[in-house]
LUMMI-32527 format. One record per residue: residue number from 1; residue in three letters; x, y, z of N, C-alpha, C in turn. Coordinates in steps of 0.05 Angstrom, whole numbers, always signed. Layout:
> resi  resn  nu  nv  nw  cau  cav  caw  cu  cv  cw
> NUM  ALA  X  Y  Z  X  Y  Z  X  Y  Z
...
% end
This chain:
> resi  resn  nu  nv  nw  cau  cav  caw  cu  cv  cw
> 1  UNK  +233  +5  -224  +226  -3  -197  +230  +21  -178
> 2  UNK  +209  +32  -159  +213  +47  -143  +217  +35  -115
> 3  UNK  +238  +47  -104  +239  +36  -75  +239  +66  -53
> 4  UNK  +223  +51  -27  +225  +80  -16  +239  +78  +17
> 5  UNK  +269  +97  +18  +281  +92  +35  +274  +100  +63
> 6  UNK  +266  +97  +87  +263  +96  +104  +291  +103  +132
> 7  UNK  +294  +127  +128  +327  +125  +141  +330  +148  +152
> 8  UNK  +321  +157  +180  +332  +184  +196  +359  +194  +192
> 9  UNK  +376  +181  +192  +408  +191  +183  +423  +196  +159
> 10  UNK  +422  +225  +158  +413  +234  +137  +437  +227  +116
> 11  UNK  +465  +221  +119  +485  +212  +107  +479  +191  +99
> 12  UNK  +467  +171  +106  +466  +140  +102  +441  +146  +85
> 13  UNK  +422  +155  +92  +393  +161  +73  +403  +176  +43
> 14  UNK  +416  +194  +37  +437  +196  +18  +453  +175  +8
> 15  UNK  +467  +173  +17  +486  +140  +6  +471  +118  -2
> 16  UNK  +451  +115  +8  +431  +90  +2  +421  +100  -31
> 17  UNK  +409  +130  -21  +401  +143  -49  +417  +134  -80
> 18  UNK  +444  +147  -70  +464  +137  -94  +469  +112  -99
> 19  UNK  +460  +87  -85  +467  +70  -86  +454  +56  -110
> 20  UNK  +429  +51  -96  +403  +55  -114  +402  +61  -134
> 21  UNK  +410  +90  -140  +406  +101  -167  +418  +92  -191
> 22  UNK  +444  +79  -182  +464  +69  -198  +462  +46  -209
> 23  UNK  +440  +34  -193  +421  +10  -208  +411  +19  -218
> 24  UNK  +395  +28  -225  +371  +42  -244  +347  +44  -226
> 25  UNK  +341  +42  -200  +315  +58  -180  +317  +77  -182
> 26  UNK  +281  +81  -169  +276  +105  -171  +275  +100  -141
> 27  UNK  +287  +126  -114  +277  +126  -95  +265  +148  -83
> 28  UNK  +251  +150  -56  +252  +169  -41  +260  +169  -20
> 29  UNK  +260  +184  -5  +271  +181  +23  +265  +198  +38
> 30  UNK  +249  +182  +70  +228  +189  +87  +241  +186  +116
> 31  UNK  +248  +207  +120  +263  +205  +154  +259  +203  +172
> 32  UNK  +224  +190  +179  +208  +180  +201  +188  +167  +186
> 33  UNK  +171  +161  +203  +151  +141  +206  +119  +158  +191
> 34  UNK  +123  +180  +198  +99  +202  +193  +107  +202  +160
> 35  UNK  +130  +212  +157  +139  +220  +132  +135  +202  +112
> 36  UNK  +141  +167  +120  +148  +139  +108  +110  +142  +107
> 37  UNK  +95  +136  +119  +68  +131  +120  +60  +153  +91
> 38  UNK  +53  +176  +100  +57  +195  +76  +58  +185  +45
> 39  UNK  +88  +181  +46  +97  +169  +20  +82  +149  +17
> 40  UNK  +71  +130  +28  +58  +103  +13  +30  +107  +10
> 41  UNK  +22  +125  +26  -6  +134  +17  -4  +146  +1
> 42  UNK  +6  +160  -11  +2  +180  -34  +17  +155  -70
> 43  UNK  +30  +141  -68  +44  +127  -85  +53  +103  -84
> 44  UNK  +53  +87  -103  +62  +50  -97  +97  +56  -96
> 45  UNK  +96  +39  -83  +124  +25  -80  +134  -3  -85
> 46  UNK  +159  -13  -98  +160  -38  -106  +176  -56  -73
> 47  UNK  +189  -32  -65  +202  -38  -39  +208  -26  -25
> 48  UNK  +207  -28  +8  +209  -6  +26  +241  -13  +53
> 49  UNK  +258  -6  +44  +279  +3  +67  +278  +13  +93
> 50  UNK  +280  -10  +105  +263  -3  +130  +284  +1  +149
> 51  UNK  +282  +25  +168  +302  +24  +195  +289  +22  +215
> 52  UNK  +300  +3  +236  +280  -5  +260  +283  +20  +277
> 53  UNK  +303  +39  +292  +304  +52  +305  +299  +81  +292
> 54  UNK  +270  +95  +292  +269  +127  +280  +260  +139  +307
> 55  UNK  +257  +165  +292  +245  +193  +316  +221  +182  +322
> 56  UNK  +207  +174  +313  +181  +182  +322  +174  +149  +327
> 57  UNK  +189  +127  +325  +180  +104  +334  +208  +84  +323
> 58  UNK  +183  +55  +324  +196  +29  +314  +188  +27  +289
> 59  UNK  +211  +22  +262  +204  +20  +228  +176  -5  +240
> 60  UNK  +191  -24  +257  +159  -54  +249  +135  -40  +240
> 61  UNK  +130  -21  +247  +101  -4  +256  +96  -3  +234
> 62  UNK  +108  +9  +213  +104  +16  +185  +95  -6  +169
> 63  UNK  +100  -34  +172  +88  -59  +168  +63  -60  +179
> 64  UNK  +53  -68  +196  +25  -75  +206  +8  -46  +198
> 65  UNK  +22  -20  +196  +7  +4  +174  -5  +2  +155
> 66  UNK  +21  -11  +141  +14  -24  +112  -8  -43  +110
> 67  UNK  -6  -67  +132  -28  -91  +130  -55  -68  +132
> 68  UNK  -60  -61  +156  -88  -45  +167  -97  -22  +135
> 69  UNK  -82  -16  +127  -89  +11  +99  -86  -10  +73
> 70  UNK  -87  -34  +72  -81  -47  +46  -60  -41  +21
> 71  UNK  -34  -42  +27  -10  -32  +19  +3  -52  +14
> 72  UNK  +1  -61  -8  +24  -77  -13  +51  -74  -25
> 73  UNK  +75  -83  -15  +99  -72  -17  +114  -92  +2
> 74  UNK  +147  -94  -9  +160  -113  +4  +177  -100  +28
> 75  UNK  +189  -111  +44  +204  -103  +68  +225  -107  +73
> 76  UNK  +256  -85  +72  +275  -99  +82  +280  -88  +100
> 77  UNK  +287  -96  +122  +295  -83  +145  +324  -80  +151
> 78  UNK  +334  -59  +143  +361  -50  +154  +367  -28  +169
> 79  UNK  +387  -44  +188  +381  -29  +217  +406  -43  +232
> 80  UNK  +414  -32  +256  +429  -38  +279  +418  -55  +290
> 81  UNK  +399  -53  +298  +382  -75  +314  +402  -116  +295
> 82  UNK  +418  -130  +308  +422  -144  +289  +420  -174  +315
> 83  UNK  +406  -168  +339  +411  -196  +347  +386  -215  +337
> 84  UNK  +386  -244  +346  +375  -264  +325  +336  -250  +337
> 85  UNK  +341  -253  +368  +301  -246  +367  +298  -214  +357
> 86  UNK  +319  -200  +352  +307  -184  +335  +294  -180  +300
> 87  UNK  +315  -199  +292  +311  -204  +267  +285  -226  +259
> 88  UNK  +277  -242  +283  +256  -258  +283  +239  -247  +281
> 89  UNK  +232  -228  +305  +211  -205  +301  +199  -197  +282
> 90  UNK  +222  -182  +267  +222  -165  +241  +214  -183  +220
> 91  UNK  +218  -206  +216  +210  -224  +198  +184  -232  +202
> 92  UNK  +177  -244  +232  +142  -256  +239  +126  -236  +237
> 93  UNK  +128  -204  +236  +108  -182  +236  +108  -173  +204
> 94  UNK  +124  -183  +193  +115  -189  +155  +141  -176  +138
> 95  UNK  +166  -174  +152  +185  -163  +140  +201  -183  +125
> 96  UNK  +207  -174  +94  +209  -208  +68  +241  -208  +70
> 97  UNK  +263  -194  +87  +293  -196  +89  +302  -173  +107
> 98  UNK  +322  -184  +116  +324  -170  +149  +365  -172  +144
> 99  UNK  +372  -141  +145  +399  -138  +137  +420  -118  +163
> 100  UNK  +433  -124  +175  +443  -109  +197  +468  -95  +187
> 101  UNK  +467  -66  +207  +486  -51  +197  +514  -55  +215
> 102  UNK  +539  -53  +207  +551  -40  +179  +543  -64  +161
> 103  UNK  +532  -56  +131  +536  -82  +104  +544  -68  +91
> 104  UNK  +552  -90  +77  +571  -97  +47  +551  -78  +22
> 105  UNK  +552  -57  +3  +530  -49  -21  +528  -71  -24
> 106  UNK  +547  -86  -32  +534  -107  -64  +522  -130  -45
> 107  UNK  +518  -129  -15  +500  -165  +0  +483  -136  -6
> 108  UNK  +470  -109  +2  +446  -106  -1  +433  -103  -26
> 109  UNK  +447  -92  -53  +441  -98  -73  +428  -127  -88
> 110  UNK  +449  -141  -85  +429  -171  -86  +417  -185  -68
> 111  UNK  +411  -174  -44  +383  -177  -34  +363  -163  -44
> 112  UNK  +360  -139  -52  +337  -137  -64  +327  -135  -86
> 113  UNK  +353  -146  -104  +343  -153  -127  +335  -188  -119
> 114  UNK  +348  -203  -109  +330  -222  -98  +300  -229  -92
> 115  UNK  +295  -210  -69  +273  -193  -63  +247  -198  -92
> 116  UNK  +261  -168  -100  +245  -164  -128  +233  -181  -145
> 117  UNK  +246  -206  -153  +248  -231  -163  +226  -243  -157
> 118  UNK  +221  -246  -117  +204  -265  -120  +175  -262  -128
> 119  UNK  +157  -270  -135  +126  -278  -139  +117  -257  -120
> 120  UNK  +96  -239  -117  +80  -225  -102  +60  -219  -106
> 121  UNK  +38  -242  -92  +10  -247  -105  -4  -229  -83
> 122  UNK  -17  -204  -100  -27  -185  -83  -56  -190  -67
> 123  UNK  -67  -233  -77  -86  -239  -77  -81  -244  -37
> 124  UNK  -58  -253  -31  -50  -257  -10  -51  -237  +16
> 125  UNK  -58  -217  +5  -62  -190  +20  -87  -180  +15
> 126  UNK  -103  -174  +44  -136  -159  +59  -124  -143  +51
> 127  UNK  -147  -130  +31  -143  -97  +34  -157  -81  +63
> 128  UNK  -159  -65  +72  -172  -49  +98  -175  -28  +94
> 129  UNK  -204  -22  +103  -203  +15  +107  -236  +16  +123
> 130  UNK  -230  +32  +140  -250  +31  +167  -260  +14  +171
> 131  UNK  -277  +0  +176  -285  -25  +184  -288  -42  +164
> 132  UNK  -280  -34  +139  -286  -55  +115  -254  -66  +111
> 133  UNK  -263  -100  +104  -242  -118  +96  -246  -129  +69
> 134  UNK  -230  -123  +44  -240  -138  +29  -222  -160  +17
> 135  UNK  -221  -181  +11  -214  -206  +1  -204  -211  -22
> 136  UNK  -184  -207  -40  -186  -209  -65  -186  -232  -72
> 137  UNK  -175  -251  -57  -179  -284  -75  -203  -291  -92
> 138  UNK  -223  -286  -59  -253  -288  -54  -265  -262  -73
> 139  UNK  -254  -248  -71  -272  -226  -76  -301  -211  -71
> 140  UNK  -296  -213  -44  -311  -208  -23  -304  -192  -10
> 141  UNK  -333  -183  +7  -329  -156  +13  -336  -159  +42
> 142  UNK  -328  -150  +68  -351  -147  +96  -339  -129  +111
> 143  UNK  -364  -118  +114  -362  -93  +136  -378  -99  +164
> 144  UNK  -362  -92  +181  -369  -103  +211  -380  -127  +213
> 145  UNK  -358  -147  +195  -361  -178  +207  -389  -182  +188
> 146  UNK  -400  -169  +174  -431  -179  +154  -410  -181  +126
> 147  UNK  -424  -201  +113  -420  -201  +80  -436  -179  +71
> 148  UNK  -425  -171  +42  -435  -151  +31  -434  -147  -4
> 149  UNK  -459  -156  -12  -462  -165  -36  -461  -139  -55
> 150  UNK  -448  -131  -81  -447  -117  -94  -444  -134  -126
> 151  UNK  -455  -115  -141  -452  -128  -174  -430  -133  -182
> 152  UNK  -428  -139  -206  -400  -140  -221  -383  -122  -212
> 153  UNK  -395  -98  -236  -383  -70  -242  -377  -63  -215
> 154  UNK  -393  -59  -193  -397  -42  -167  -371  -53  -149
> 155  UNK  -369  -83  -161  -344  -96  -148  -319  -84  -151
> 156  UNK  -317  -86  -182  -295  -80  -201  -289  -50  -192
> 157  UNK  -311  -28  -185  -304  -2  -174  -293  -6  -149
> 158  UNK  -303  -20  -130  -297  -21  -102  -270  -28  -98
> 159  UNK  -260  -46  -120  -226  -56  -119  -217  -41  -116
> 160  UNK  -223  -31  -144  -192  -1  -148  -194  +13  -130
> 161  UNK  -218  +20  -114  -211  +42  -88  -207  +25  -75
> 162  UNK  -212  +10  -60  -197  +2  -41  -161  -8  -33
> 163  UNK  -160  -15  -59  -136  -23  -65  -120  +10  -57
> 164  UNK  -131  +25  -61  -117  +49  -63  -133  +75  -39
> 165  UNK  -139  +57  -24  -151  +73  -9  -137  +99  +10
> 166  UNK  -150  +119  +13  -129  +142  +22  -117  +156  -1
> 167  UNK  -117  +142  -21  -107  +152  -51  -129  +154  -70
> 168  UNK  -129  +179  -87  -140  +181  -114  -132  +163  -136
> 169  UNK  -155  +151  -135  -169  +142  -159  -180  +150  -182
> 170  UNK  -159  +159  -204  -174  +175  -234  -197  +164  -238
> 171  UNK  -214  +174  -257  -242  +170  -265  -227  +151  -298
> 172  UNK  -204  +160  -304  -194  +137  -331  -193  +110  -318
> 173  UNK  -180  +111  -293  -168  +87  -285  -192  +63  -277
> 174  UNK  -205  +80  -270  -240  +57  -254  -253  +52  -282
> 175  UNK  -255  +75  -301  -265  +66  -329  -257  +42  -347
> 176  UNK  -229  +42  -345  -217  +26  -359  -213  -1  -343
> 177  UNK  -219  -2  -317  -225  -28  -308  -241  -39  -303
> 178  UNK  -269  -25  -306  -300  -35  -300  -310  -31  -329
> 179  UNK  -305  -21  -350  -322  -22  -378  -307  -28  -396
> 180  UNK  -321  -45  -418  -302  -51  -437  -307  -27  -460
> 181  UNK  -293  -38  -485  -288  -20  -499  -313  -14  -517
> 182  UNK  -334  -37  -522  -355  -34  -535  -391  -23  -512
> 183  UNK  -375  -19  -491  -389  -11  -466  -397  +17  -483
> 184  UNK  -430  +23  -475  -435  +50  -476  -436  +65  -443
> 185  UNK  -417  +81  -441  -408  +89  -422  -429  +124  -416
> 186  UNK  -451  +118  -408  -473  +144  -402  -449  +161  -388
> 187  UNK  -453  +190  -386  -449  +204  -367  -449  +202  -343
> 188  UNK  -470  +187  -335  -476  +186  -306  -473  +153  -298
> 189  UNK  -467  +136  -310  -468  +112  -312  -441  +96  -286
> 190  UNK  -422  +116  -287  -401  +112  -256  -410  +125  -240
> 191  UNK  -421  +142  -231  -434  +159  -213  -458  +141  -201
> 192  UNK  -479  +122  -217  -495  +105  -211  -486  +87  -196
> 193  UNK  -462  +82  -206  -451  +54  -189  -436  +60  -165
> 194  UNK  -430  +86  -160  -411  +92  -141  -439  +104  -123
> 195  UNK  -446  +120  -130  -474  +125  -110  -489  +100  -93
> 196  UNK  -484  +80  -110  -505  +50  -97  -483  +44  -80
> 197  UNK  -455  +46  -81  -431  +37  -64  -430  +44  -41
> 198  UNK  -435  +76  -36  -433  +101  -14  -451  +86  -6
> 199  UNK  -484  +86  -5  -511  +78  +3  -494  +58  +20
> 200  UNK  -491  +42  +14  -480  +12  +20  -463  +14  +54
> 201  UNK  -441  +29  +40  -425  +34  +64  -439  +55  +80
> 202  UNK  -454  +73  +73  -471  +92  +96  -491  +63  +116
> 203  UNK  -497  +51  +109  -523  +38  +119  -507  +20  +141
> 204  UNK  -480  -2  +128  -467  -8  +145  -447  +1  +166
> 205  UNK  -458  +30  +158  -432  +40  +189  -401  +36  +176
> 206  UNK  -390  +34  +157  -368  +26  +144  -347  +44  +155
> 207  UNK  -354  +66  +168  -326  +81  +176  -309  +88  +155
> 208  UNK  -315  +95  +132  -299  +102  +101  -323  +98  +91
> 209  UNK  -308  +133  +68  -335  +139  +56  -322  +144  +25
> 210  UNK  -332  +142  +4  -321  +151  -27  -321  +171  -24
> 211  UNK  -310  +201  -35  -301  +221  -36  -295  +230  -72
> 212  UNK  -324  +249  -78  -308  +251  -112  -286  +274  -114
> 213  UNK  -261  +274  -123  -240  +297  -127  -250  +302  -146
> 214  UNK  -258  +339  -152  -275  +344  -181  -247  +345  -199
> 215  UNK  -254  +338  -220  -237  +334  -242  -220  +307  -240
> 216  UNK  -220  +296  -223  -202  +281  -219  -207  +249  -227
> 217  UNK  -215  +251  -210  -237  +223  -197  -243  +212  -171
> 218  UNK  -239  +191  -154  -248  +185  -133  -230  +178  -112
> 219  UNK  -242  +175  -83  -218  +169  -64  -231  +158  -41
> 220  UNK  -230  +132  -32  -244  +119  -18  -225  +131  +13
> 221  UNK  -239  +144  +34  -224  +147  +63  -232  +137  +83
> 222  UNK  -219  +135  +115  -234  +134  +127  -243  +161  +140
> 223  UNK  -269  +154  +157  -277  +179  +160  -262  +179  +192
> 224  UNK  -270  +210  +191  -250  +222  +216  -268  +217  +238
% end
């Protein structure tokens, strides 16, 4: 389980570290809001340590980040901030446990192994990226408020980037989720489907465009 700490003070962002570790996490630790954003774009997280008071803002922010970039990841918010409409707050803007400082290791320890525990159906979460929303229940796609019909495969590509949008997407990872194993897989045969994708979002104004990393594979952004 990776969790990623969120904690300007740099003693306590340490201590949390060791705390952690001595469970068996993996963490990092991001000493603003710029830095925290960063980290989740580039890598998943199973859980994010959240402090309401940083340099460069309010932790909430880093929540509704998450909603708008399609990030899923759980929330605990620990922080000074400990009166009741603050903790309401932090809970109604999508934070899943809300812990005030000074605490106990072992109440934060088994809160987030608590946490961890529960069900997290990633079906429950819009992915976003420039004007496109996509649906996974539904599995549906719309850009600027229009539906937007795509094939199977074209679907099955569009997930994985989106799901990971702002992030590279290997060319193994889209293979192995859009073709099966008796699939004859042409050379150009992802490149077809990702070309008809781009078209797609060019025509609707999508505000995010596919991007191939050579060697790599793909990275759905928005555009600047």
């Amino acid at each position: 389980m990776k969790v990623l700490i969120v904690e300007d003070e740099a003693e306590l962002g340490t201590l949390l570290q060791s705390l952690l570790k001595r469970e068996k996490f993996t963490t990092d630790l991001a000493p603003d809001l710029e830095w925290a954003k960063e980290a989740l774009l580039s890598q998943d997280f199973d859980l994010v340590l959240l402090d309401r008071r940083l340099p460069d803002g309010d932790g909430k922010d880093l929540v509704e980040f998450c909603k708008l970039k399609g990030i899923s990841t759980r929330f605990l918010f620990l922080t000074a901030l400990g009166d009741l409409e603050h903790k309401i707050e932090g809970l109604e803007l999508g934070g899943d446990d809300y812990l005030t400082k000074p605490f106990e290791p072992e109440e934060l320890i088994a809160r987030i192994h608590a946490l961890l525990r529960r069900n997290f159906d990633l079906s429950e979460v819009d992915w976003r990226a420039g004007r496109i929303v996509y649906y996974p229940k539904s599995r549906s796609v719309m850009i600027n408020g229009e539906s937007v019909v795509l094939t199977r495969r074209e679907l099955i590509i569009f997930e994985q980037l989106i799901r990971s949008a702002g992030r590279v997407v290997t060319r193994d990872a889209i293979e192995a989720a859009a073709y099966g194993f008796d699939d004859d897989i042409r050379s150009n045969t992802m490149e077809s489907h990702i070309s008809r994708i781009r078209k797609l979002l060019e025509k609707h104004n999508a505000g995010a465009s596919i991007r191939a990393i050579r060697g790599v594979g793909y990275t759905l952004r928005e555009d600047a």
